[in-house]
C-alpha positions in Angstrom: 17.7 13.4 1.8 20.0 13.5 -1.2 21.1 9.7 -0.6 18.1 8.7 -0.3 16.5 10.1 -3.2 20.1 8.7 -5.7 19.0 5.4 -4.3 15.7 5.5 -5.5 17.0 6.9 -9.0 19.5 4.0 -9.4 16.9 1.4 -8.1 14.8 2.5 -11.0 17.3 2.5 -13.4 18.3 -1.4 -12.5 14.7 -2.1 -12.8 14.2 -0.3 -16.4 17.3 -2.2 -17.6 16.7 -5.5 -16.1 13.0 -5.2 -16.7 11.6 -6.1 -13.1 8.6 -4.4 -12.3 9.1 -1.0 -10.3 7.3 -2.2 -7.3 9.1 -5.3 -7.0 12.3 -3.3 -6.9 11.5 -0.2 -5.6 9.3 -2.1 -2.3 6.6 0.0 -3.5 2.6 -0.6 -2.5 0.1 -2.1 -5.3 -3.0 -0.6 -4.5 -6.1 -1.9 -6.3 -9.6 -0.6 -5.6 -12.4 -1.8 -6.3 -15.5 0.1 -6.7 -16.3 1.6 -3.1 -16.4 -2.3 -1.9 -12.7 -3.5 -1.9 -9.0 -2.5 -1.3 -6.2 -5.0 -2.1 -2.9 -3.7 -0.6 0.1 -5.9 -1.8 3.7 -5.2 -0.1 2.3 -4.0 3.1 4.2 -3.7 6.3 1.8 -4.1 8.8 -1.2 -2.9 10.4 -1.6 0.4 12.4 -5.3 1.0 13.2 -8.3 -1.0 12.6 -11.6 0.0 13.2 -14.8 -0.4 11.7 -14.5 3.5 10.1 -10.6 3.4 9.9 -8.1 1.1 8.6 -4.3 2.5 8.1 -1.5 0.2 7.2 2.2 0.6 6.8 3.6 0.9 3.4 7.3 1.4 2.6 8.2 4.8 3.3 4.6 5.8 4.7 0.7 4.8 5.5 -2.3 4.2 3.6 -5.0 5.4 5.6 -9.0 3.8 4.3 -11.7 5.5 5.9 -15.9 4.3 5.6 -18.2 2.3 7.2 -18.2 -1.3 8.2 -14.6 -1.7 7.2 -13.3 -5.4 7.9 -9.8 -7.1 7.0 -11.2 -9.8 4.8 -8.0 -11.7 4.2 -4.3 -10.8 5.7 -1.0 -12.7 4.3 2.8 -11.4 5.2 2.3 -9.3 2.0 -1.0 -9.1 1.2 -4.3 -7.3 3.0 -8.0 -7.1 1.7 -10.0 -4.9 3.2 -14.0 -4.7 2.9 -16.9 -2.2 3.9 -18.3 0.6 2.5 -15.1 2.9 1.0 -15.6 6.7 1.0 -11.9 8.0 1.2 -8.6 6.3 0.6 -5.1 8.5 1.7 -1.7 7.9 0.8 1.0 9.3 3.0 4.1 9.2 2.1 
């Protein structure tokens, strides 16, 4: 765990001092919520459940797990998910 955690220190110190932006270098999720509507997840690693109460997708070193009602994926790229519905809980695992 040590190695693991003196990677992540020097990954954001190369970031800091070449000024790229932490998630970017660090393969870290960008979360952006809006309202109880709308999740945008950038730098995802794929799907694990979908339902229409439960959404969780793979995120670097863990899972975001969205639950609400009448979720939908509105839009899926390679690194990029939207998903839609009425939000009432959003978890980050790590």
């Amino acid at each position: 765990m040590a190695w693991q955690d003196f990677k992540k220190r020097i990954k954001r110190q190369v970031s800091d001092f070449l000024e790229i932006p932490r998630d970017v270098m660090l393969d870290l999720p960008k979360i952006v919520l809006v309202g109880s509507l709308q999740v945008f997840i950038e730098n995802h690693r794929g799907i694990v459940e979908y339902t229409s109460e439960t959404v969780r997708v793979i995120v670097g070193d863990g899972e975001i797990s969205i639950a609400g009602e009448n979720l939908s994926l509105r839009n899926i790229t390679a690194d990029e998910i939207i998903v839609e519905g009425q939000i009432k809980r959003l978890n980050i695992d790590n």
